[in-house]
SEVOSE-762668 format. One record per atom (N, C-alpha, C): x, y, z. Coordinates in steps of 0.05 Angstrom, whole numbers, padded with zeros to 5 digits, always signed. Layout:
XYZ...
***
This chain:
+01495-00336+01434+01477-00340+01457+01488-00325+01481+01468-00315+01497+01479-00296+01521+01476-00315+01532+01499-00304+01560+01496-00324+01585+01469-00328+01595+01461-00313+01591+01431-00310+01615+01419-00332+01590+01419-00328+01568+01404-00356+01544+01417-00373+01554+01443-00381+01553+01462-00403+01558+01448-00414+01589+01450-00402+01605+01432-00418+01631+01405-00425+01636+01390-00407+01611+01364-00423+01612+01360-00433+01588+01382-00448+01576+01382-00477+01564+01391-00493+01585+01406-00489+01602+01413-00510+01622+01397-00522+01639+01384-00500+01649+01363-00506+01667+01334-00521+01658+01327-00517+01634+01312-00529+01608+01325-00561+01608+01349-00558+01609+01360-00597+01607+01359-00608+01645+01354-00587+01651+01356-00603+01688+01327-00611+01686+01315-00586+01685+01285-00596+01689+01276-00625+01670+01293-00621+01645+01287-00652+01642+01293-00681+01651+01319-00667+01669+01325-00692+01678+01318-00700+01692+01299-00677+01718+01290-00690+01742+01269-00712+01738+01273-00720+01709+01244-00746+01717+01257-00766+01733+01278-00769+01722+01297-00793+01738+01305-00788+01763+01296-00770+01777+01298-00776+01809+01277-00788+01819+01288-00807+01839+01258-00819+01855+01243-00811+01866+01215-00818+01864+01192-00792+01886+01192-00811+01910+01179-00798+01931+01168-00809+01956+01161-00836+01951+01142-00837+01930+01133-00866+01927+01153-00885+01919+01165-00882+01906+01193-00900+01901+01204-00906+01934+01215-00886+01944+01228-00890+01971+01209-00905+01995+01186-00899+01992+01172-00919+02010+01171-00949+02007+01170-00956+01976+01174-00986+01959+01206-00997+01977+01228-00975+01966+01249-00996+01980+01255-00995+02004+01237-00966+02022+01240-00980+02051+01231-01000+02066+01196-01011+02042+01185-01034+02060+01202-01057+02048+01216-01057+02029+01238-01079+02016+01227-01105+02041+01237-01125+02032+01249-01148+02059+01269-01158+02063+01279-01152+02047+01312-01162+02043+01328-01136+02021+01355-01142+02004+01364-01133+01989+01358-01141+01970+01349-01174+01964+01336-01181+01937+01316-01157+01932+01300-01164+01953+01273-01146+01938+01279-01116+01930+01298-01108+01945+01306-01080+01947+01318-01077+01917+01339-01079+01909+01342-01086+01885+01319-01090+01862+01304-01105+01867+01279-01108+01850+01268-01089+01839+01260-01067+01860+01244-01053+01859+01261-01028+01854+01296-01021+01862+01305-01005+01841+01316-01010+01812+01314-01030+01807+01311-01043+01777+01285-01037+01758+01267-01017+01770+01249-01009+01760+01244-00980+01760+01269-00968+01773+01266-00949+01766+01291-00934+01738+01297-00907+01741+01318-00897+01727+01350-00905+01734+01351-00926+01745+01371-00941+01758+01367-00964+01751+01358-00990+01723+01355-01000+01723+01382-01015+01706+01389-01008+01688+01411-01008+01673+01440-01013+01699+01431-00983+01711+01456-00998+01733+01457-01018+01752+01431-01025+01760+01427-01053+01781+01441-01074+01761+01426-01076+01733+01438-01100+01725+01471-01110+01709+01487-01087+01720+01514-01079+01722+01527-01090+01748+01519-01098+01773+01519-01099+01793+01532-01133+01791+01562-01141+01805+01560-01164+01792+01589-01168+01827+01603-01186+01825+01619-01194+01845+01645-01181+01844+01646-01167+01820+01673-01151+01811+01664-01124+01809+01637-01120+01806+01630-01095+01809+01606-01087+01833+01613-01075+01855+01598-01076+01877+01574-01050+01875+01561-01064+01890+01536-01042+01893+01546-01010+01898+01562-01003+01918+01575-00984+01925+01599-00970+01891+01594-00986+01883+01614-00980+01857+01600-00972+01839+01575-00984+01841+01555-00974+01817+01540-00941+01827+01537-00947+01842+01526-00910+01858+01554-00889+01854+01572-00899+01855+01589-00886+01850+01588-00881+01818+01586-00893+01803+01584-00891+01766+01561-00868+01769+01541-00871+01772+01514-00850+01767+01527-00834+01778+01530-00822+01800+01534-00796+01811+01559-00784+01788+01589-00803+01782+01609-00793+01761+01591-00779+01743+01576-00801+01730+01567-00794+01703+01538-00776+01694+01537-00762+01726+01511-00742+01726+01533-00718+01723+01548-00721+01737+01570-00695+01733+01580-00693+01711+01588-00715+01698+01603-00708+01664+01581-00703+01643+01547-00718+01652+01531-00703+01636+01531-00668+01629+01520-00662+01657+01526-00631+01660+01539-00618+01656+01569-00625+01662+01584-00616+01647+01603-00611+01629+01584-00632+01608+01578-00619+01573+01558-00596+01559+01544-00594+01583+01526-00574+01568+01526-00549+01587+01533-00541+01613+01524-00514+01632+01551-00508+01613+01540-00482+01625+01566-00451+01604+01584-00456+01625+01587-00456+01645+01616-00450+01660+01612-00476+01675+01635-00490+01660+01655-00513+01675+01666-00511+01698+01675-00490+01700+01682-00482+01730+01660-00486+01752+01632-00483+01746+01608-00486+01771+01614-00514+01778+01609-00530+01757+01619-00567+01758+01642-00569+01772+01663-00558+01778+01687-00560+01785+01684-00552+01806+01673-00530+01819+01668-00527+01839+01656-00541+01859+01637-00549+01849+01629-00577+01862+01632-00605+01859+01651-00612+01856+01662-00630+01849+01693-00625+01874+01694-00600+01877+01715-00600+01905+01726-00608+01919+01705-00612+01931+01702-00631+01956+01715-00658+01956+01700-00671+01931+01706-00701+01922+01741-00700+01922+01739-00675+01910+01779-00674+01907+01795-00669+01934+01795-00662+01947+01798-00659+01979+01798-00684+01989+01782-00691+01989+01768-00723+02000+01801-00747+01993+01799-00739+01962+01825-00757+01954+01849-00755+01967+01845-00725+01963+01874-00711+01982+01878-00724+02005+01857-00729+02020+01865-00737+02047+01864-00769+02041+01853-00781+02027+01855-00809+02026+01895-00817+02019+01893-00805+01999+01922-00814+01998+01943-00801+02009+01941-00779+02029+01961-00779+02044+01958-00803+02075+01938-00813+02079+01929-00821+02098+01944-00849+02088+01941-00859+02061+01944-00880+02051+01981-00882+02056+01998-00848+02050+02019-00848+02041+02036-00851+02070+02023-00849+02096+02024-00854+02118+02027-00876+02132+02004-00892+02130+01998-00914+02145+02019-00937+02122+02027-00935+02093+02050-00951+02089+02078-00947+02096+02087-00924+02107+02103-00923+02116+02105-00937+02144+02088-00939+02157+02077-00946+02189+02073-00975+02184+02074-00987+02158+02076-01019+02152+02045-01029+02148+02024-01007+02138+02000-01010+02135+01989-01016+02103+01966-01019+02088+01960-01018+02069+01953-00990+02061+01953-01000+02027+01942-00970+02015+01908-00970+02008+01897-00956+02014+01866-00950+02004+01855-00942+01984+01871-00952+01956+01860-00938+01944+01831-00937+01928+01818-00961+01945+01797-00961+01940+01778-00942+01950+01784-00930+01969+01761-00911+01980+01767-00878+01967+01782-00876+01946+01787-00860+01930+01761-00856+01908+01749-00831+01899+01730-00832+01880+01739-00813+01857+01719-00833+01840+01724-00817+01810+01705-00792+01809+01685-00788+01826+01671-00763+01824+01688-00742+01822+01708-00743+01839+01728-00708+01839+01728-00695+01804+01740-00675+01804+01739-00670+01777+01769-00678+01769+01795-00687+01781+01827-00684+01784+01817-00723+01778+01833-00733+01754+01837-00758+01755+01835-00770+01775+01836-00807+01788+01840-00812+01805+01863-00828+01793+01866-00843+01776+01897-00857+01764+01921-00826+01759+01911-00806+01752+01924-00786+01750+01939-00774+01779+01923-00769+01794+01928-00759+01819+01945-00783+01838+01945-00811+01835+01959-00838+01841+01996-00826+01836+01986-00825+01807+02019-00827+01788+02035-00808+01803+02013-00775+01804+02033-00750+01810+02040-00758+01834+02025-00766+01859+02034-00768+01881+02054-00801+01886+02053-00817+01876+02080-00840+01871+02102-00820+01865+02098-00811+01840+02123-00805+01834+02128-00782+01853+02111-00771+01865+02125-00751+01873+02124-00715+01855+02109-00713+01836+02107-00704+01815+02092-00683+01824+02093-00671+01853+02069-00649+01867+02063-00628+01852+02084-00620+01841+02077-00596+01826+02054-00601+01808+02049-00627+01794+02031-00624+01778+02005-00621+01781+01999-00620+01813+01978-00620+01827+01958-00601+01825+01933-00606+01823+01908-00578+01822+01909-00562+01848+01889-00541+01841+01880-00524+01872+01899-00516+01887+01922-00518+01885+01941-00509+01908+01949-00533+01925+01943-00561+01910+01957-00583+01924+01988-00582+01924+02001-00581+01904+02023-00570+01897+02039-00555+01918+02039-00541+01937+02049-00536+01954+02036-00548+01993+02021-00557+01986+02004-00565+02006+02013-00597+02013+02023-00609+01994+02032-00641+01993+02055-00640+02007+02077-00623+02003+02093-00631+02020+02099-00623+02048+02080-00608+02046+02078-00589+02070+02069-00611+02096+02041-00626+02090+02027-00643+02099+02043-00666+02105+02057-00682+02078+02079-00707+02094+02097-00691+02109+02104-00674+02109+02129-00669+02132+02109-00666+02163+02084-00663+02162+02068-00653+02184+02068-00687+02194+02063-00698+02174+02047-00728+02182+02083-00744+02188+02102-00746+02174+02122-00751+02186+02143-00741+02212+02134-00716+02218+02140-00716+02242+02130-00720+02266+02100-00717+02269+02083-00727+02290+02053-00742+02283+02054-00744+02254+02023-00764+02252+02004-00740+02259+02002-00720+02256+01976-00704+02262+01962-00701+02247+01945-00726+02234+01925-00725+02211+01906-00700+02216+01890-00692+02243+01881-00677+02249+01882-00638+02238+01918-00639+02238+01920-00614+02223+01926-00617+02200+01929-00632+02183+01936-00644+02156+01909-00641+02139+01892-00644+02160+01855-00645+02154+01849-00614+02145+01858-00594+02174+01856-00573+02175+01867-00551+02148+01889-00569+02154+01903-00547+02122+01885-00552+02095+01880-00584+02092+01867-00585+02069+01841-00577+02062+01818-00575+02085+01805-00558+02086+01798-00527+02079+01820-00516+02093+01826-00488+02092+01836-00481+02067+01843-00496+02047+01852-00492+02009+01830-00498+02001+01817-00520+02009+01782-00524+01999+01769-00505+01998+01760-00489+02014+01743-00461+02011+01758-00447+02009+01782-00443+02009+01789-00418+01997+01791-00420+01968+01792-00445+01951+01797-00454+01920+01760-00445+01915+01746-00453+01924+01710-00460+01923+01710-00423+01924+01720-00404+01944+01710-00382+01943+01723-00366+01919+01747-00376+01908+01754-00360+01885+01745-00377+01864+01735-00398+01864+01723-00400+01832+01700-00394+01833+01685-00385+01862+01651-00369+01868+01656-00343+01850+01684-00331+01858+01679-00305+01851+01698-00296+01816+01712-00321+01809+01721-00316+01774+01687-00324+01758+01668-00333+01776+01638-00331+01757+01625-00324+01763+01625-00293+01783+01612-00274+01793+01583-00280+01785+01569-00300+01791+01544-00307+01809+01539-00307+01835+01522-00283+01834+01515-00273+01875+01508-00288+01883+01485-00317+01876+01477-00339+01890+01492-00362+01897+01508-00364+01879+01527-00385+01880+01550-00382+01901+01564-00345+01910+01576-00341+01919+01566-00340+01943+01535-00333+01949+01528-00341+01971+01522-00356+01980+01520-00385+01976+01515-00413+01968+01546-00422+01980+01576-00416+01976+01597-00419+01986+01598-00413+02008+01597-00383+02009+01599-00376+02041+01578-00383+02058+01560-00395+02061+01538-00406+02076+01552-00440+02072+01563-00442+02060+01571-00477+02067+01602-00476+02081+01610-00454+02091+01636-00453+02101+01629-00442+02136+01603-00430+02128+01590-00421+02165+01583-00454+02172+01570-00467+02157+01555-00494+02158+01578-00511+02170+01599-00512+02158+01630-00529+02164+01636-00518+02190+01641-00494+02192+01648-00486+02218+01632-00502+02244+01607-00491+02232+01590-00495+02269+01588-00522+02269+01587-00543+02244+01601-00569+02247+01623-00578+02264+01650-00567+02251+01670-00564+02266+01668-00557+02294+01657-00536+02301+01654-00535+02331+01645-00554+02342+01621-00560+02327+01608-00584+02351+01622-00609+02351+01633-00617+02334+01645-00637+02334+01677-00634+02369+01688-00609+02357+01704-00600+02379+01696-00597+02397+01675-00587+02405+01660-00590+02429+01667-00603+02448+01651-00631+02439+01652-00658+02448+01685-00668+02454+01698-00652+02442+01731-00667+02459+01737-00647+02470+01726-00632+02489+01726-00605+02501+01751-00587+02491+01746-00583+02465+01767-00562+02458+01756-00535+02468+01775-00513+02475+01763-00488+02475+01767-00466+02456+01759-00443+02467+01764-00422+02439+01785-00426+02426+01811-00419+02433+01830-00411+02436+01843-00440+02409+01837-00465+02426+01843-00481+02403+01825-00489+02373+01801-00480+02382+01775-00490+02360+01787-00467+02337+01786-00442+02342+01796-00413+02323+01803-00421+02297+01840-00434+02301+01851-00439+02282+01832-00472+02259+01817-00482+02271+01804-00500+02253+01771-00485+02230+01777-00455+02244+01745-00454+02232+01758-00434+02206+01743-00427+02191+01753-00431+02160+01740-00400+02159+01753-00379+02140+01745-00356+02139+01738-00347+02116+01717-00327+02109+01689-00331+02081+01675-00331+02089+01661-00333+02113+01626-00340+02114+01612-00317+02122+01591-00312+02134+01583-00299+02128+01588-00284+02163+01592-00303+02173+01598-00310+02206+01620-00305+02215+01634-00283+02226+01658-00286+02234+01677-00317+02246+01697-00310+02248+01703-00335+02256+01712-00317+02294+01714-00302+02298+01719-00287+02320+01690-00282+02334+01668-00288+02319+01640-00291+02324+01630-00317+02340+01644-00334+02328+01639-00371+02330+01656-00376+02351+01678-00376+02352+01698-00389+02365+01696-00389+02408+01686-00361+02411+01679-00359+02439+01653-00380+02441+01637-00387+02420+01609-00393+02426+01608-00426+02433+01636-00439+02431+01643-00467+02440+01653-00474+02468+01651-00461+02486+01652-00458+02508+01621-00454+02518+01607-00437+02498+01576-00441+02510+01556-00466+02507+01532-00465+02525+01513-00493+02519+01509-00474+02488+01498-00506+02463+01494-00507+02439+01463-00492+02440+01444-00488+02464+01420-00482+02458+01428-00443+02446+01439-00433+02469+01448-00414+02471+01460-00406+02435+01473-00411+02420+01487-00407+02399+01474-00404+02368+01439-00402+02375+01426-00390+02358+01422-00357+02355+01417-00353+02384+01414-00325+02389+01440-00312+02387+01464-00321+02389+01492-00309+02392+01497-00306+02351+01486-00313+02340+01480-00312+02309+01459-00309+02297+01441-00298+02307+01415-00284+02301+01413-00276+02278+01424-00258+02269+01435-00241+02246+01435-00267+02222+01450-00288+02223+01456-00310+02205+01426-00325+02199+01428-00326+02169+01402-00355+02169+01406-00363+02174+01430-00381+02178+01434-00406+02195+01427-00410+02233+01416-00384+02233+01419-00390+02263+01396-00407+02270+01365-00416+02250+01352-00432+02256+01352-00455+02261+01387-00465+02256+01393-00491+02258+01380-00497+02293+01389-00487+02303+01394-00477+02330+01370-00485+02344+01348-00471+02334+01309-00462+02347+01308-00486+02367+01302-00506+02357+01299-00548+02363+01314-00549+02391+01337-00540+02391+01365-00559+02404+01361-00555+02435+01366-00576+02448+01361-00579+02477+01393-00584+02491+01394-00572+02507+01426-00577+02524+01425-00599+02541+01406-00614+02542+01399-00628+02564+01399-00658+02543+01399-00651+02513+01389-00674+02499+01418-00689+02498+01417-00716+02490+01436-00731+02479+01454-00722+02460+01482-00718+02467+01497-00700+02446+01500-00713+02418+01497-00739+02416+01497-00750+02386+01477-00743+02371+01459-00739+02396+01420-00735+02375+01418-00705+02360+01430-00687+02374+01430-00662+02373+01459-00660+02355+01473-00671+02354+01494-00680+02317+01483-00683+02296+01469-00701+02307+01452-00714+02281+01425-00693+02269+01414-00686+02287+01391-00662+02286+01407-00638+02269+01429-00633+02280+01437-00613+02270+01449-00611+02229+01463-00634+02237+01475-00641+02205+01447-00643+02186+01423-00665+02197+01399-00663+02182+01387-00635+02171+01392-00613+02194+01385-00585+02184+01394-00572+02171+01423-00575+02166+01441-00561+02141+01438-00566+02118+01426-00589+02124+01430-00614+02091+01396-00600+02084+01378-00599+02104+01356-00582+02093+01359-00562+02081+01377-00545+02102+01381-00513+02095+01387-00511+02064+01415-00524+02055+01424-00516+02037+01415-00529+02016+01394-00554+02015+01376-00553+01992+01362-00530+01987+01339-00530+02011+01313-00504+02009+01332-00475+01994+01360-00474+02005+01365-00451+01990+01374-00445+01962+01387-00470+01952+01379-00484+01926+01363-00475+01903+01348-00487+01923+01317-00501+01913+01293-00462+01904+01306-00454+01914+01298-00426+01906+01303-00418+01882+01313-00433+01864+01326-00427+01836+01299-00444+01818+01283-00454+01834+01261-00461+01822+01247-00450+01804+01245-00414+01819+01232-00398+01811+01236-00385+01781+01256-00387+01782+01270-00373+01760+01287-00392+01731+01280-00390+01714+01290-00403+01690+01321-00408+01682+01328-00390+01686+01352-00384+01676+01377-00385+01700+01368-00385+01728+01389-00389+01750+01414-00411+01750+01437-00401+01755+01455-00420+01749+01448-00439+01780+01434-00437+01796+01429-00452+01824+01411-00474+01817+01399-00475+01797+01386-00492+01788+01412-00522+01774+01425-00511+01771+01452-00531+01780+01463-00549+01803+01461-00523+01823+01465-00538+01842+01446-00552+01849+01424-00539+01852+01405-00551+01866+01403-00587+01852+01395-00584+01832+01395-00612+01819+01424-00636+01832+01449-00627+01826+01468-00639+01837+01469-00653+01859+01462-00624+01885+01463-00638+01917+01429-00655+01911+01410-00649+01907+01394-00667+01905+01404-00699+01898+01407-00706+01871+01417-00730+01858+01442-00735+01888+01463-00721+01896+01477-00735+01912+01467-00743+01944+01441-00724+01947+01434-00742+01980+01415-00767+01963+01397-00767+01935+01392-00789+01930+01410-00815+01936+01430-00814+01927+01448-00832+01917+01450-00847+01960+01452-00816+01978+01464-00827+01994+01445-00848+02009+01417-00832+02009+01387-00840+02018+01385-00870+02002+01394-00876+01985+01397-00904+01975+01411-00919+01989+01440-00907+01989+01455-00937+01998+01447-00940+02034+01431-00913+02043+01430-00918+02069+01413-00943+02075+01391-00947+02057+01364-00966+02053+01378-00989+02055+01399-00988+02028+01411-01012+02026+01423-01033+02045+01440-01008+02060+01449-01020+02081+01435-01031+02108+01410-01017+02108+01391-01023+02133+01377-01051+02128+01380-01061+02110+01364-01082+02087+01384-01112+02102+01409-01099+02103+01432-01128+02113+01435-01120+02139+01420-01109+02157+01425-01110+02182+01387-01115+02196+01388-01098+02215+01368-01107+02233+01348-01075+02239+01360-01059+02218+01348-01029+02218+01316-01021+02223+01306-01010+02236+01285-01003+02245+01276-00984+02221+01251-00982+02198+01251-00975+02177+01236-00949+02192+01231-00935+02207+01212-00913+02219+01238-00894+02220+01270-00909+02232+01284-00898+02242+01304-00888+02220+01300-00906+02200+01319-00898+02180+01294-00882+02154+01271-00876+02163+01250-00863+02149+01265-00831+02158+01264-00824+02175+01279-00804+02195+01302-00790+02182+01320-00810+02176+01350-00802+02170+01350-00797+02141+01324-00801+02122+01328-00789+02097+01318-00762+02089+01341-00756+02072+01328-00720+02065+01324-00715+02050+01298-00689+02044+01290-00686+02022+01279-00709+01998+01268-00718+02011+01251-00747+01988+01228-00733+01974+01232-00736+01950+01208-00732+01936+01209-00689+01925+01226-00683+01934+01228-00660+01930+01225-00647+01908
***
């Protein structure tokens, strides 16, 4: 079987799977929920029903969303031709760990507890595995270039606690690990699919820096290089109002994030506006693999879909035990029904 057959059998098993995502109508059922009973109820009826009734005092709701999302990834990949795409996205999740347990390997020294509950099995790198190497001490055995990055980081965090650049470094192996396994599976969509989620991080990064009035000079070294965007492009543009910083990236798709944004608005609203548009962006661009049978994006696309499901759930969930305004958290979900 040729690759190009080999991905449109894959894409042949996605399209089957999307029955099991929820449509619109599902999501409107558990936003008028009344509680979590009901809420529950009514995803006990859908392709999540098996896991609701898994759901027990040793096994938490948050634990069970976590199983589906694992076990959508180990579906896939048994059957896509290159394990490495799965691995690639699955990155992130590994990063994530990274910083959990140096954070963890910190705050016990400082006479704090360990976390290792906020550790996930989604990554593709064990999570009992990645425990052992880092107890023992065992760095070398580490994926991605952790291996030299672990000790680099406790000596950072033991001499001044600067979780902040400890963040930065691990970041900066993140896309650079994501852009060389883009390019050992020389797929042009996929590779452009990376470097558009590393412009996406950046102007994140900025805005976030923004707001603690960092300027060029210090923002530079945090923005991550691959995209499509200079980082010598970006870095002056944090000193400018955010309305301004569409037109200064014109050239970029991304610069439509931008069109909406008011300098005058509330800087959290215009965070939140903004993150909502990436999370659009980089579906819709996805989601262009529609067209075509055989696209290995038809991977992704399915993936980040199933994972803002998962998140568009527990958000419901959680609005369900509080006092959430359902119009407002109608708002904050993306891509429903897609």
């Amino acid at each position: 079987m040729s690759r190009k057959e080999a991905y449109g059998y894959a894409a042949a098993r996605i399209r089957a799977m999307e029955h099991r995502l929820l449509d619109a109508a599902v999501f409107a059922r558990l936003l008028d929920a009344e509680d979590t009973a009901s809420f529950l109820k009514v995803l006990s009826e859908t392709s999540y029903s098996a896991e609701v009734s898994s759901i027990s005092a040793e096994h938490s709701f948050d634990a069970m969303l976590e199983r589906v999302l694992h076990d959508t990834y180990e579906e896939i990949a048994s059957f896509v031709p290159d394990k490495e795409l799965v691995t690639l996205l699955r990155l992130p999740y590994d990063f994530s760990n990274a910083k959990v347990l140096l954070k963890s390997l910190f705050a016990v020294k400082s006479g704090g507890k360990k976390r290792w509950d906020l550790l996930t099995s989604v990554a593709s790198y064990p999570v009992d595995k990645l425990i052992a190497d880092t107890e023992s001490e065992e760095y070398r055995l580490l994926p991605f270039g952790l291996s030299s990055l672990y000790p680099k980081c406790i000596s950072i965090l033991e001499q001044n606690g600067d979780m902040l650049e400890v963040e930065r470094i691990l970041d900066e192996q993140m896309f650079k690990e994501m852009l060389n396994l883009a390019a050992s599976l020389d797929i042009p969509e996929v590779t452009r699919w990376v470097r558009l989620k590393i412009d996406g991080e950046n102007l994140r990064t900025m805005v976030r820096l923004k707001r603690f009035g960092f300027d060029s000079v210090r923002v530079r070294p945090f923005l991550h290089a691959g995209g499509f965007v200079g980082t010598e492009v970006l870095a002056p543009l944090v000193s400018e109002p955010m309305d301004t910083w569409g037109k200064a990236i014109d050239f970029s798709d991304l610069s439509a994030i931008f069109d909406d944004s008011e300098s005058s608005a509330d800087f959290s609203e215009v965070v939140g506006a903004m993150e909502n548009k990436l999370d659009d962006f980089y579906y819709a661009e996805t989601a262009k693999s529609k067209y075509s049978q055989d696209s290995p994006c038809n991977i992704v696309m399915y993936l980040l879909g199933k994972e803002q499901e998962i998140k568009n759930i527990r958000m419901i969930y959680v609005s369900k035990s509080g006092s959430w305004d359902n119009d407002k958290v109608r708002g904050l979900l993306r891509y429903v029904g897609n």
